[in-house]
C-alpha distance (Angstrom), angle and dihedral (degrees) to the residues before:
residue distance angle dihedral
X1 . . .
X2 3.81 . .
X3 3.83 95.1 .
X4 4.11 108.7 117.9
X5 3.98 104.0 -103.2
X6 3.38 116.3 -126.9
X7 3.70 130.1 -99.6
X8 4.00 102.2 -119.4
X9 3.96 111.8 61.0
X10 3.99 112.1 -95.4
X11 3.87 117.6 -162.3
X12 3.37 114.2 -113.7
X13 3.88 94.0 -150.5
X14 4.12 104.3 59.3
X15 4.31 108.2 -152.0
X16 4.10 109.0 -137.1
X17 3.95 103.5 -175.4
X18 3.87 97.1 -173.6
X19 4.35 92.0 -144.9
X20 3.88 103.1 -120.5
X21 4.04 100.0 -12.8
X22 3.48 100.0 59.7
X23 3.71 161.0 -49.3
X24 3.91 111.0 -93.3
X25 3.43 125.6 168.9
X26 4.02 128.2 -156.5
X27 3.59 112.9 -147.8
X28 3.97 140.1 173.9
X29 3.96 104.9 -70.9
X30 4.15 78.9 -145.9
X31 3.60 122.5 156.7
X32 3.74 118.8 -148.0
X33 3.89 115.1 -129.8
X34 4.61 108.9 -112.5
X35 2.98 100.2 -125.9
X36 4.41 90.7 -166.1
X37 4.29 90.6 20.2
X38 3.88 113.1 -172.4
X39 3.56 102.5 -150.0
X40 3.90 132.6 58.8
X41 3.83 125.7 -117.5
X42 4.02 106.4 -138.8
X43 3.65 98.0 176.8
X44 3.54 145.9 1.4
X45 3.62 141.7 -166.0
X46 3.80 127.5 177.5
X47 4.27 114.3 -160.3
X48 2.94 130.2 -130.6
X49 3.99 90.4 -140.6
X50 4.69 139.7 87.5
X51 3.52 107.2 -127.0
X52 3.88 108.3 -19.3
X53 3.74 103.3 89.3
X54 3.77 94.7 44.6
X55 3.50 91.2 97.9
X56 3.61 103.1 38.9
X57 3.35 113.9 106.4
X58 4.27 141.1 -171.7
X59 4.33 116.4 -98.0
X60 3.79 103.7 -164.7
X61 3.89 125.7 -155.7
X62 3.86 121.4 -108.6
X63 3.94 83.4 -113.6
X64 4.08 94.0 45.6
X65 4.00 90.3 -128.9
X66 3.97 93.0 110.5
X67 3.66 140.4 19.1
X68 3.56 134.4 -170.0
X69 3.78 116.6 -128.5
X70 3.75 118.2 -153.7
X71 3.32 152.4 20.6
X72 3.85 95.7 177.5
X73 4.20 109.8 85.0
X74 3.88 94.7 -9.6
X75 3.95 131.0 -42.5
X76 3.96 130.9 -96.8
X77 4.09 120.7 -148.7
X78 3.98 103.1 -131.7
X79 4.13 124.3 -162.9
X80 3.83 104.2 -136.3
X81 3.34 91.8 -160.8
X82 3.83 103.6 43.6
X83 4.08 127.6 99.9
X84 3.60 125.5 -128.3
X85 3.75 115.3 -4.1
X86 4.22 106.3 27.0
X87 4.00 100.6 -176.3
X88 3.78 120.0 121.6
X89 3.64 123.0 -166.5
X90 3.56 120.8 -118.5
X91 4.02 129.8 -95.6
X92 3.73 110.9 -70.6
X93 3.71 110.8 -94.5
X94 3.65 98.1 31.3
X95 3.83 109.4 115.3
X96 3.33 101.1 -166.9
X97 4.74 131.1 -1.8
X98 3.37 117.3 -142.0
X99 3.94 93.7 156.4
X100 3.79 143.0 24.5
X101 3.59 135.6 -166.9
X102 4.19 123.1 -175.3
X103 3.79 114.9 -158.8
X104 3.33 110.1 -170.3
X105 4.19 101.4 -124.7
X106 3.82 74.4 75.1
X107 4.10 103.1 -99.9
X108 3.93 110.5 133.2
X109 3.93 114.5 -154.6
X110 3.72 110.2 -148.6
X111 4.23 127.2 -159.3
X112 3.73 111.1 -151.4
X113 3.79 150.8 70.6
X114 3.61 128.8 -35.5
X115 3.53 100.8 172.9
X116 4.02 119.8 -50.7
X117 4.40 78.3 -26.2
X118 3.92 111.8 99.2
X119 3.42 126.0 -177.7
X120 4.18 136.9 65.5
X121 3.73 126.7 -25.1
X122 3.81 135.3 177.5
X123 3.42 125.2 -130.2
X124 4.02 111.6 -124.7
X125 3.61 133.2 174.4
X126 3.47 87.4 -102.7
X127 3.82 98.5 48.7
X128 3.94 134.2 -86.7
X129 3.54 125.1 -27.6
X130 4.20 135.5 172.1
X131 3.12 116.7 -78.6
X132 3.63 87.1 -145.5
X133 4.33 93.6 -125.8
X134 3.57 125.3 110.9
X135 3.78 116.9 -91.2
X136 4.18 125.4 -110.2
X137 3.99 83.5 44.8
X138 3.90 128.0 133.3
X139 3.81 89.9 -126.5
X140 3.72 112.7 -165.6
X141 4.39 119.4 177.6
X142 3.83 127.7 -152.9
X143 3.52 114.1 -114.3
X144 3.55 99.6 -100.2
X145 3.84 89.2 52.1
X146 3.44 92.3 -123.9
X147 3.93 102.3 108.6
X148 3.82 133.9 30.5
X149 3.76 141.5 -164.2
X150 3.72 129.6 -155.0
X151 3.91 133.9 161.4
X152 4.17 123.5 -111.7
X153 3.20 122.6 -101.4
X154 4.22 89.8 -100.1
X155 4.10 85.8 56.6
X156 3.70 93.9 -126.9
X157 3.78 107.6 96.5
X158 3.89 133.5 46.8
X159 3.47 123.4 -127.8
X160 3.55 110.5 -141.3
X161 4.34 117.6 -169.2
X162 3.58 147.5 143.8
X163 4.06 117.0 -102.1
X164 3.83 97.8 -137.3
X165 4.06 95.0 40.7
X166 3.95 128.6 91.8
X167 3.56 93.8 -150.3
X168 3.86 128.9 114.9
X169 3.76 110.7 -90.0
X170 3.82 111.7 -110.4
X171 4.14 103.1 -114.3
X172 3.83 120.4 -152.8
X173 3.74 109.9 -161.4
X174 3.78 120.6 -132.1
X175 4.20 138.4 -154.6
X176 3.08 94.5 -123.3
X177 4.30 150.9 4.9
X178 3.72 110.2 -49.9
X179 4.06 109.6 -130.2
X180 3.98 98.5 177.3
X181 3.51 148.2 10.6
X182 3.81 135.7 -164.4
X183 3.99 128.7 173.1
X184 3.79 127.1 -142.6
X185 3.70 128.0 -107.4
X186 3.65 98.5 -100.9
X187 3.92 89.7 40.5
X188 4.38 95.4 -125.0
X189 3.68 88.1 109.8
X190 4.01 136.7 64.8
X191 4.22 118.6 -165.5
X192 4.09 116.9 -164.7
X193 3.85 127.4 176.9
X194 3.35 99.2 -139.1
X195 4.46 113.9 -156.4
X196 3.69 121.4 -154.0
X197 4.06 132.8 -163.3
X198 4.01 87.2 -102.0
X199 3.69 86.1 64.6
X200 3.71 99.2 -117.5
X201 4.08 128.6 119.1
X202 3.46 134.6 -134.3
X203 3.77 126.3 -152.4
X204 4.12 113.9 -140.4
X205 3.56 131.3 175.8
X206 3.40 119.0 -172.6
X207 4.06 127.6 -155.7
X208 3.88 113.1 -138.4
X209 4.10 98.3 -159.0
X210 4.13 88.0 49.1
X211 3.89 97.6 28.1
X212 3.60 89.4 -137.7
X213 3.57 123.5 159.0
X214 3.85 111.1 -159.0
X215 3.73 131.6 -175.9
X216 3.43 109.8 -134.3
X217 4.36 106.0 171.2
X218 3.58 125.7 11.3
X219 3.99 138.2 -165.5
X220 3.30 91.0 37.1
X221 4.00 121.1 179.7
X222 3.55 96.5 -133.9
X223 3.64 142.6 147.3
X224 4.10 129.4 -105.9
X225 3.69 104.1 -131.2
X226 3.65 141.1 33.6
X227 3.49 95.4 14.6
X228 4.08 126.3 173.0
X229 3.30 143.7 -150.1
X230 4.01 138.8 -174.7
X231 3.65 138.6 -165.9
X232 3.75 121.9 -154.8
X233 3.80 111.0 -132.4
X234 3.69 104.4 -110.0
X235 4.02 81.6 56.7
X236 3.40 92.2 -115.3
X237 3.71 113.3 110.7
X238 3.69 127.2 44.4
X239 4.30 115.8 -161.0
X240 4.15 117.5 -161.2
X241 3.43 125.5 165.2
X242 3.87 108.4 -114.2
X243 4.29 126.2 173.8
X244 4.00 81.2 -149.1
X245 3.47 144.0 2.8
X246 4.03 98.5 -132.5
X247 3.81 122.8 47.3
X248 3.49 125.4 -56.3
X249 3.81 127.5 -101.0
X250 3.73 98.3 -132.4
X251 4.41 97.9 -156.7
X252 3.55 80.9 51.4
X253 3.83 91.4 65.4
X254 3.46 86.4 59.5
X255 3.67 103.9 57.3
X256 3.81 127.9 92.4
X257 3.68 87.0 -127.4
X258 2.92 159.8 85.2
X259 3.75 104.1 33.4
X260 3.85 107.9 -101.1
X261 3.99 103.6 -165.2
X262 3.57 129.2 -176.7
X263 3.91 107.9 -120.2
X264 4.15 129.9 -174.5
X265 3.40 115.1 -102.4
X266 4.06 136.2 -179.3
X267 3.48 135.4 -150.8
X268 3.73 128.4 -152.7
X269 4.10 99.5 -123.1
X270 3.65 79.6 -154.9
X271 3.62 116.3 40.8
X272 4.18 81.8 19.7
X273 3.53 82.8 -144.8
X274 4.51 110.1 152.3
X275 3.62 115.2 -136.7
X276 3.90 121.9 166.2
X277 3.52 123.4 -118.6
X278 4.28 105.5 172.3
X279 3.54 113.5 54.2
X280 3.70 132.8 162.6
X281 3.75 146.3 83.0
X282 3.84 112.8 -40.9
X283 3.69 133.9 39.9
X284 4.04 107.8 -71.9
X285 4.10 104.8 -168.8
X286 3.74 138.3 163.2
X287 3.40 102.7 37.5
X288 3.95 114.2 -173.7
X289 3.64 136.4 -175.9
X290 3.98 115.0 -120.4
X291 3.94 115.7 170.0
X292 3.61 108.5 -53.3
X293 3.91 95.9 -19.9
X294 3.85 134.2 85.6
X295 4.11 110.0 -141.1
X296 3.51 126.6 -156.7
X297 3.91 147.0 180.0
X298 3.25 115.6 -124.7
X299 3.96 133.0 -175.1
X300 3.77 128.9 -141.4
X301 4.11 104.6 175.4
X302 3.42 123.0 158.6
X303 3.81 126.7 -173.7
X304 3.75 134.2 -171.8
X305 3.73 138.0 167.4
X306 4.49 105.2 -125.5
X307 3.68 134.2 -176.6
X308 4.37 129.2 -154.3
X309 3.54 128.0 -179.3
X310 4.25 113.9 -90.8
X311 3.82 89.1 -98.9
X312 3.62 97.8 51.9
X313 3.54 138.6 -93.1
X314 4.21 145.9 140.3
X315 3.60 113.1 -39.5
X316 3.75 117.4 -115.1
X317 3.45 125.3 -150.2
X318 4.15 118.4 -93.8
X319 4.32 95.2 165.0
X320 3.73 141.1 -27.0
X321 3.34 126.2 -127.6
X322 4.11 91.7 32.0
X323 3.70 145.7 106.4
X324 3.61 150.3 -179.7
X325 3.93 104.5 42.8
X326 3.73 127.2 -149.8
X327 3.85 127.2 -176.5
X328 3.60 119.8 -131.3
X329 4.32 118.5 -136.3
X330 3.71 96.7 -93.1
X331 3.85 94.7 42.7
X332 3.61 97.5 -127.0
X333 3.77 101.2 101.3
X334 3.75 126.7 56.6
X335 3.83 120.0 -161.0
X336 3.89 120.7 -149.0
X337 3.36 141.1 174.7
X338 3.90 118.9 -117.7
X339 4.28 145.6 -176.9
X340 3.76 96.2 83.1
X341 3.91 123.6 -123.1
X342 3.86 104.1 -72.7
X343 3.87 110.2 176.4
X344 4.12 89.3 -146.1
X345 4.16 90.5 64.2
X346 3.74 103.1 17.2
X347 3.81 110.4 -162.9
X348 3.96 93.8 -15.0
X349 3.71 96.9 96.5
X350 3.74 99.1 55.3
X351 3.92 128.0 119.3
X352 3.59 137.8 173.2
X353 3.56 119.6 -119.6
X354 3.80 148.3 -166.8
X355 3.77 131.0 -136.8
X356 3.70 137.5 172.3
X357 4.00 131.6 -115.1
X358 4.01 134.4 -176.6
X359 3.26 129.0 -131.6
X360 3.88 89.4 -82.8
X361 3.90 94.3 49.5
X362 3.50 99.6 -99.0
X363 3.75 125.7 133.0
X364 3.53 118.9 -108.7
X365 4.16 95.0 172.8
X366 3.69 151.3 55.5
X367 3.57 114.4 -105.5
X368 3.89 115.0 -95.9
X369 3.86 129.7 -163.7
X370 3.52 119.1 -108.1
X371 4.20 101.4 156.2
X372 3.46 109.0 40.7
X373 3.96 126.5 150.7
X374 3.30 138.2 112.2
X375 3.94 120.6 -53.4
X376 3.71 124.4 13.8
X377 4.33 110.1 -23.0
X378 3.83 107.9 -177.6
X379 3.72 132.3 -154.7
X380 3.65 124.0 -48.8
X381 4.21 119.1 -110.1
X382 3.54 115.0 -159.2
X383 3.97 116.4 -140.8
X384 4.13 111.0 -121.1
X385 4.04 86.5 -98.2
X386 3.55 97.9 46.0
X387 4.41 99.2 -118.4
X388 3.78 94.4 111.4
X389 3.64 142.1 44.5
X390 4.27 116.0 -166.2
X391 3.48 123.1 -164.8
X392 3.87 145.3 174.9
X393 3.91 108.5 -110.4
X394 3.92 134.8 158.4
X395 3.93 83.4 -167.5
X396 4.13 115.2 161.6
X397 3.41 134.8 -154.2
X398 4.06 94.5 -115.6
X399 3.96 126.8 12.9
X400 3.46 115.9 -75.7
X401 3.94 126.2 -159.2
X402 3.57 109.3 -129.0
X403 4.01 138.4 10.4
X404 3.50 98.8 -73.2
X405 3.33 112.4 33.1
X406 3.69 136.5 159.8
X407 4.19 105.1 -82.0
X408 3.92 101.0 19.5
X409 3.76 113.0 119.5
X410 3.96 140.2 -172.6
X411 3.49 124.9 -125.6
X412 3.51 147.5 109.4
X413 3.91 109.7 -102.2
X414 3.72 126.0 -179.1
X415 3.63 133.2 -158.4
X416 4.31 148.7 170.8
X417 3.58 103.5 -69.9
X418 3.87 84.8 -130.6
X419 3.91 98.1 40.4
X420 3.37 122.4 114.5
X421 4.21 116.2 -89.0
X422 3.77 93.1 -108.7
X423 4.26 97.8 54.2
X424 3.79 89.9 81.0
X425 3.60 122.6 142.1
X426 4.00 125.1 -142.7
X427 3.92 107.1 -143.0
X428 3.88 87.9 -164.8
X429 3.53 151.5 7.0
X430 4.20 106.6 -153.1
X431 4.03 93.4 78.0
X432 3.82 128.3 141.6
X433 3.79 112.4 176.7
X434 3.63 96.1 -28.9
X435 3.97 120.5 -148.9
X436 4.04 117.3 -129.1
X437 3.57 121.8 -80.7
X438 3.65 137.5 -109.2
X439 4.21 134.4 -169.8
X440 3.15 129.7 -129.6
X441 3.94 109.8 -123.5
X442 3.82 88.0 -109.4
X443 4.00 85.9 62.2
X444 3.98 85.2 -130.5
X445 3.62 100.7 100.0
X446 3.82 138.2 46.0
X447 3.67 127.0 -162.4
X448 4.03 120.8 -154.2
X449 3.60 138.7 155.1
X450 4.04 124.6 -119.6
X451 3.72 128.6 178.9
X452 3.70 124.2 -114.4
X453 3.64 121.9 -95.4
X454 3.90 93.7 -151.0
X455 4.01 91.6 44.5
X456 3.39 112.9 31.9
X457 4.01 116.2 -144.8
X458 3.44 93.0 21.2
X459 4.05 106.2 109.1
X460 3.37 132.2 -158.4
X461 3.85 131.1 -157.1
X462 4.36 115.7 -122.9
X463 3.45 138.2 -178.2
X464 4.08 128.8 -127.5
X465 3.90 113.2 -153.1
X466 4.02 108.2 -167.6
X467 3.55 149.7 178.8
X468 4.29 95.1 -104.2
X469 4.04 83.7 -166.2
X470 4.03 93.8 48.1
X471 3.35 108.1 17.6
X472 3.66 89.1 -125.3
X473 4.04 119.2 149.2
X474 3.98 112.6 -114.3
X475 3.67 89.9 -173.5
X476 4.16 141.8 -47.7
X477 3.99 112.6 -129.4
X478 4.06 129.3 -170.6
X479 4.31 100.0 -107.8
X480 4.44 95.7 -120.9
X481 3.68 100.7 -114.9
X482 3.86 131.1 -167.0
X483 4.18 107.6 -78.8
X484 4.28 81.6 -118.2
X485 3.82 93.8 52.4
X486 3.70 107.5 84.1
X487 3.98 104.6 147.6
X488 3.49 125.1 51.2
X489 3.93 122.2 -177.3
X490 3.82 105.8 -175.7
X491 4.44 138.3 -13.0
X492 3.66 144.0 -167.5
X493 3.58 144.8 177.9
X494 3.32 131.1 -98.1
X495 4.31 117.6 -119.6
X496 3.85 84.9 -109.9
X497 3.66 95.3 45.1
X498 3.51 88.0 -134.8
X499 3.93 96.9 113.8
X500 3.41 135.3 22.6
X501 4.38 128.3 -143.8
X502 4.02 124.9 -127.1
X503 3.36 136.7 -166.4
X504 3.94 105.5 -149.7
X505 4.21 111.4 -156.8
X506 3.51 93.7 -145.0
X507 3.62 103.8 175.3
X508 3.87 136.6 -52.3
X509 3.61 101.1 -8.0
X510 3.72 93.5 -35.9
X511 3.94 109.2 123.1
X512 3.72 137.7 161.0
X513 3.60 137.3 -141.7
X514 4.28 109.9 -133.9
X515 3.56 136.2 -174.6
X516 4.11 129.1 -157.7
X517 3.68 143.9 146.1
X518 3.89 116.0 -79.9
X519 3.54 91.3 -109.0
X520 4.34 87.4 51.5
X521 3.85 97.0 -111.8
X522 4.06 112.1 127.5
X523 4.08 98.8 29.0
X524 3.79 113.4 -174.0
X525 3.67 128.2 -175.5
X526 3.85 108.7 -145.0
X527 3.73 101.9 -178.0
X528 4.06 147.9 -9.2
X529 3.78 113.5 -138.1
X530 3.92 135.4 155.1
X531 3.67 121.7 -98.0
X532 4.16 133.4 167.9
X533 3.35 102.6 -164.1
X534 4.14 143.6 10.6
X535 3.86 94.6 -55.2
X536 3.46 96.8 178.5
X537 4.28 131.3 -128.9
X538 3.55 127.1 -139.4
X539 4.19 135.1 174.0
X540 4.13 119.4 -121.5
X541 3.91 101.9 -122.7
X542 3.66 90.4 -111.0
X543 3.91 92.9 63.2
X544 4.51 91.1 -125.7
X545 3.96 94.8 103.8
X546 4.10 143.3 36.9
X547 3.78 115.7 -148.2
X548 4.04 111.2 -144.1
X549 3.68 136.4 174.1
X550 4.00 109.0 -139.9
X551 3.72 137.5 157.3
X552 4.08 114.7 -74.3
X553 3.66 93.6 -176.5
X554 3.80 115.1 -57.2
X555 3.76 89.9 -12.6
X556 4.19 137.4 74.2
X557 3.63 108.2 -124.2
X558 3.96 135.8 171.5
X559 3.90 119.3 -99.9
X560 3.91 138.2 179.3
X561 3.20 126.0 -134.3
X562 4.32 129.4 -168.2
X563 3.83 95.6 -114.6
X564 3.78 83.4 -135.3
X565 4.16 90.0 60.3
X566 3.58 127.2 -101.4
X567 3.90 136.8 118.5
X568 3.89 116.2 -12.6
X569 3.91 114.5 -128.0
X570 3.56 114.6 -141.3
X571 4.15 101.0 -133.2
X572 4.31 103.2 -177.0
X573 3.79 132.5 36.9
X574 3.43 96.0 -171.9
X575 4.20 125.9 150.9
X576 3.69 101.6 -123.3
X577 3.83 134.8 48.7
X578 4.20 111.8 -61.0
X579 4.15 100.9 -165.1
X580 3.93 131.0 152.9
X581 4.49 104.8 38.1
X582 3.99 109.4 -163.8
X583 3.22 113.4 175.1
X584 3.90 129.6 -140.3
X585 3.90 124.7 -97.9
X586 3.77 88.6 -118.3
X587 3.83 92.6 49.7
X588 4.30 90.1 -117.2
X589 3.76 106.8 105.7
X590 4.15 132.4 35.5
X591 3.95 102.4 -154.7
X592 4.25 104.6 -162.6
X593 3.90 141.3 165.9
X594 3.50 117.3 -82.1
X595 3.85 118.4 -156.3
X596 3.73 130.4 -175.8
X597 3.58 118.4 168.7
X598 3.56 142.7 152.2
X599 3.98 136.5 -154.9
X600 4.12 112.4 -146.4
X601 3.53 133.0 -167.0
X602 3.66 104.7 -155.7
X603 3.79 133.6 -175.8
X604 4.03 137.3 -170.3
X605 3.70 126.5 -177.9
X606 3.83 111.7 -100.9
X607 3.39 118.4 -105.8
């Protein structure tokens, strides 16, 4: 951590007693150096993104001289063996990767674009051609190339067929949503980890010349989506990633903490006996069998909440394990969202939380909850006066066991700062991955983002009208944008409430910062600038300046920007990820997100 540590003391472990639910706790997602480690690091990367590259992971090549690095928002072709910059382009013709699949005979199946044609493709010696399976599948080939699985399009039955035939596939329904697939060496045999709603997996293998499906391990503490599985190439040993070997306790998944990592584990195809082989802090996932190695992905991501003076300045250190600050009226309590992103109970485990500042910014408390529910409770937002706090939630009624589940919702609710955690109000029911909130300084109005249900990740900004003596909603309206504006990634109000700030997703990570009038009239762009991930906007209290986070090369960092337009003044230099500016009540201090993480390909000798 190189931001400057604050003068008063600050816990390292943060206490998150969830009222009647639970007891949580949010601690420092810190990895301890090894000092004797027994596996080998063989490449690195560390984003420049929040939450986005947490579940990308590293796809080697049979011969380990490439891997493919995705699946999440495309894929990039890396040279293991190269110095300096490692990307490869793509295969000639492609337009655009999603998707790609080694097989070790040395064909590479590719999902993406050839012209207005999207789906998979195999690259010959004589270019791409189909692959002749239907696209938005999680196609997986036998090692001689000559077969190929893939799941349906409801995720509960494989689809088992040979790569050179015309024939139907043969499909062998499942009890439940198939997260990973693997075949064996001598390509007779199909394994899927199958996921059900309690939460547990099940590990199947399935025999083509019998078309038997067996169940080989059951209650298994698995995870719901991009899933992996490995066979060793005597077809003896199977490696998953797994947070626990016995079933999982769903209201844990929905607690800050304790750390729930994903770990490598084998089982005995014989005895089918589990035994782990990965273990340490951080998720390790995808593990694959190359040669005489087993690789893995492994996550190092680090998140704190940091404050620096108005002007600019090193960061110093607010609370670990945290993100997303808000500033309360008075200025002396910061709001934060914590839990961490762990791949095993994505979004479940987080809370929102409370801690104190001085007059100078620095903390003089231990964290304590404020949001805490089931599923995924973000920061608190203080209205102008100080009566309510709003706040993005897909909170449910009872624990659910993955992301989605039955009974989670979307909304932005708002509450008594001091009212107990259940007396939270929904302010609507249309939501799809709603944005954070933010009042109006009249404390009648709340701007928020929410994606479109006919186009989904494209966002658009709306406004709340309530009762501020009931809480009641008077009505939510669509904010008018320009007819060219069609993405919006985050808003808020100006101190005069007059106008309102946007970030417009233009395309790739090309945004733009715009100003208009709360009811949309007068829009303005002020600036284009480059941006991987939600970086965040905020107004100075005095109205003369926007605080942004945008790309400085490889890393987010917070700028300034004349509300007016102009030239953009870079305000922090710091090494890791600066995302999420809010600026103090009395104008002095911009608390933000800071993010450090890294992406590892590891690799131990097999045993």
């Amino acid at each position: 951590m190189r931001a400057h540590m604050p003068s008063v003391p600050v816990a390292g472990l943060i206490l998150c007693a969830a009222a009647a639910l639970f007891l949580s706790s949010c601690t420092a997602d810190v990895e301890p150096p090894d000092p004797e480690p027994d596996f080998e690091t063989v490449f690195s990367m560390r984003p420049s993104t929040w939450f986005e590259d947490a579940w990308r992971y590293y796809e080697v090549s049979p011969d380990a001289s490439l891997a493919v690095y995705g699946p999440r928002f495309g894929v990039e072709l890396l040279d293991l063996g190269a110095v300096g910059d490692a990307e490869l382009p793509s295969p000639p013709g492609l337009d655009s990767a999603r998707l790609a699949r080694f097989v070790p005979g040395g064909d590479v199946y590719w999902f993406g674009n050839v012209g207005d044609l999207l789906g998979w493709f195999v690259e010959r010696d004589e270019g791409l051609a189909p692959a002749g399976v239907p696209p938005f599948v999680d196609l997986r080939v036998s090692p001689d190339g000559a077969s190929f699985v893939y799941v349906d399009e409801t995720g509960t039955a494989l689809m088992v067929g040979d790569a050179e035939s015309e024939s139907e596939p043969t499909s062998y329904p499942v009890l439940g949503m198939v997260s990973a697939l693997a075949w064996s060496p001598d390509g007779q045999q199909v394994y899927a980890l199958v996921w059900t709603d309690d939460g547990s997996s099940s590990l199947l293998r399935v025999t083509r010349e019998d078309e038997v499906v067996e169940t080989l391990r059951e209650g298994l503490d698995g995870v719901w989506r991009y899933g992996s599985l490995a066979v060793s190439a005597d077809g003896e040993s199977l490696y998953l990633s797994l947070a626990g070997e016995g079933p999982p306790d769903i209201e844990a998944r929905h607690r800050p903490g304790p750390i729930r990592d994903l770990d490598i584990y084998r089982v005995d195809l014989g005895s089918e006996a589990l035994e782990p082989v990965v273990q340490g802090p951080g998720d390790d996932f995808n593990p694959q069998v190359i040669g005489d190695y087993l690789y893995w992905t492994h996550n190092v991501i680090s998140d704190s909440v940091v404050v620096f003076p108005r002007e600019g300045g090193e960061p110093w250190l607010i609370a670990m394990n945290a993100e997303i600050p808000t500033w309360s009226p008075d200025g002396l309590q910061i709001g934060l969202t914590c839990g961490g992103w762990r791949l095993a109970d994505w979004g479940l485990n987080l809370d929102g939380g409370v801690i104190e500042v001085d007059q100078n910014a620095q903390a003089v408390s231990e964290m304590r909850p404020i949001v805490v529910g089931y599923h995924e409770d973000f920061s608190p937002v203080w209205s102008p006066d100080g009566r309510w706090i709003a706040f993005h939630s897909h909170r449910s009624a009872e624990p659910g066991s993955y992301y989605s589940h039955e009974g989670s919702t979307d909304s932005v609710y708002i509450r008594r700062p001091e009212a107990p955690a259940n007396t939270e109000v929904s302010l609507f029911d249309f939501g799809w991955e709603v944005g954070n909130a933010d009042w109006s300084p009249d404390g009648r109005r709340l701007v928020f983002e929410s994606w479109d249900r006919e186009q989904p990740g494209r966002s658009w900004p709306w406004i709340a009208t309530i009762n501020p003596d009931t809480g009641e909603t008077l009505s939510v309206d669509r904010l008018p944008l320009p007819a060219d504006v069609t993405n919006v990634s985050w808003s808020t109000w100006s101190p005069e409430g007059d106008k309102i700030a946007v970030i417009e997703v233009i395309a790739g990570t090309r945004r733009a910062v715009w100003v208009l009038g709360s009811d949309g009239s007068g829009a303005e762009k002020l600036l284009e600038f480059d941006s991987s991930t939600y970086g965040g906007v905020d107004w100075t209290p005095d109205g003369e300046s926007l605080i942004f986070g945008a790309l400085a090369g490889d890393r987010m960092q917070i700028f300034s920007l004349p509300s007016i337009g102009g030239e953009p003044t870079q305000l922090t230099h710091d090494d890791a990820n600066l995302m999420h500016p809010q600026v103090s009540p009395d104008g002095r201090w911009i608390a933000c997100t800071r993010m450090d993480q890294a992406k590892e390909l590891r690799r131990t000798p097999l045993r």
